[in-house]
N, C-alpha and C positions, 0 to 999 in steps of 0.2 A: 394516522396509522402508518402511511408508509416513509414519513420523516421518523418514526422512533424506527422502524425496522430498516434503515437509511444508517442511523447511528450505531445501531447494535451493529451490524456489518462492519462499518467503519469503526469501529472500538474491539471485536474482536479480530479484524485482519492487521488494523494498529499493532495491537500486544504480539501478533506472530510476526510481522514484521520488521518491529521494532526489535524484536531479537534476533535475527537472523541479519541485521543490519549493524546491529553491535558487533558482529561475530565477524564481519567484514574489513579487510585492512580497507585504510587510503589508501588512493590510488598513488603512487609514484610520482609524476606529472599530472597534469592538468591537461585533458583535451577537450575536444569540442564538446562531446558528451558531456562532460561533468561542468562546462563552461553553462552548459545550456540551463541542464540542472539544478545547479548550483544561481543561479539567477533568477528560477521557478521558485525555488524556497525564496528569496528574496524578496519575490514580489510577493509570492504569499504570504511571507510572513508579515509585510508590510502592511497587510490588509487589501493586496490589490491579487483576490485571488482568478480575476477575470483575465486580467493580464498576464498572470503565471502560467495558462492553461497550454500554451502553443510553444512554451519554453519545455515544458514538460514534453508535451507532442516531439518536440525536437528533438532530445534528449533519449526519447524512446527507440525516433529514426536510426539516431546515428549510435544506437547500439550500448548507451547507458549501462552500467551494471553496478549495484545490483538491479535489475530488473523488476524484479516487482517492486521496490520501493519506490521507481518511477510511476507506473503505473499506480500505485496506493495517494502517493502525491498531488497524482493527475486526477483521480478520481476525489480526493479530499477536495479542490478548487474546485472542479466541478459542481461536488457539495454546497460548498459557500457561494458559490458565486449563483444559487439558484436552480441549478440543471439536477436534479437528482437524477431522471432518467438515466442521460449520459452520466452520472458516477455509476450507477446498478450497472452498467453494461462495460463500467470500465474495470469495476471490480470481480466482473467475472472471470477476468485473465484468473486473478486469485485464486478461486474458487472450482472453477472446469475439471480439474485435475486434482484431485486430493489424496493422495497414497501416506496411510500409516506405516511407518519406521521402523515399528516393534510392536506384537503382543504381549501382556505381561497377565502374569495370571491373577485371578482375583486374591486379594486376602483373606483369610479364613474366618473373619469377625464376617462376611460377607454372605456367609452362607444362612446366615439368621435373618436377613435384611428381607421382607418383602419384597 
C-alpha cells in the first residue's frame, strides 16, 4: 500500500513538475549548482540512484534552481534506491504549501451532474 501511494505521489508531482521545468530557460553558465545536478541525473540515470542522492543534496545546498525539481530528483533516488521514508519527507517540500492560481467557474452541463 504504501509503494503505490509512494508512486502516485511521485507521478502526480512528476507531471507538475515536469511542466514548470519545461517552462524553465538554461541556465547561461554552468555553476556549481547545476555541475552537482547535472551529475545526480547522471548517476541516476545510469541506474546508480544511491550514488546520485548527495549530488542532489549538494545541488540543493548550493542553491539549485529550479528547486523543486532538485528536490523531485532527490526524492525520486531515494525511491529507487529503497528509502521511501526519506522520499515521503522529501516530497513534502512539494506539497506543504499549495496555493491555487485561479478560480474558474463551473460549466453549466455541471449543474445536472450529482
Amino acid at each position: 500500500m504504501r509503494s503505490a501511494h509512494l508512486a502516485l505521489v511521485l507521478a502526480a508531482v512528476s507531471a507538475l513538475t515536469l511542466t514548470i521545468y519545461a517552462q524553465t530557460p538554461a541556465p547561461a553558465q554552468a555553476t556549481p549548482a547545476a555541475a552537482a545536478f547535472t551529475e545526480g541525473i547522471r548517476l541516476h540515470d545510469g541506474g546508480k540512484p544511491a550514488d546520485a542522492i548527495p549530488f542532489f543534496k549538494d545541488a540543493i545546498a548550493k542553491g539549485f534552481q529550479p528547486i523543486n525539481q532538485a528536490h523531485f530528483r532527490l526524492a525520486r533516488a531515494y525511491a529507487k534506491a529503497g528509502d521511501a521514508e526519506s522520499a515521503l519527507k522529501e516530497l513534502e517540500f512539494q506539497t506543504a504549501d499549495m496555493r491555487v492560481m485561479g478560480v474558474y467557474p463551473a460549466h453549466p452541463y455541471r449543474e445536472d451532474m450529482p
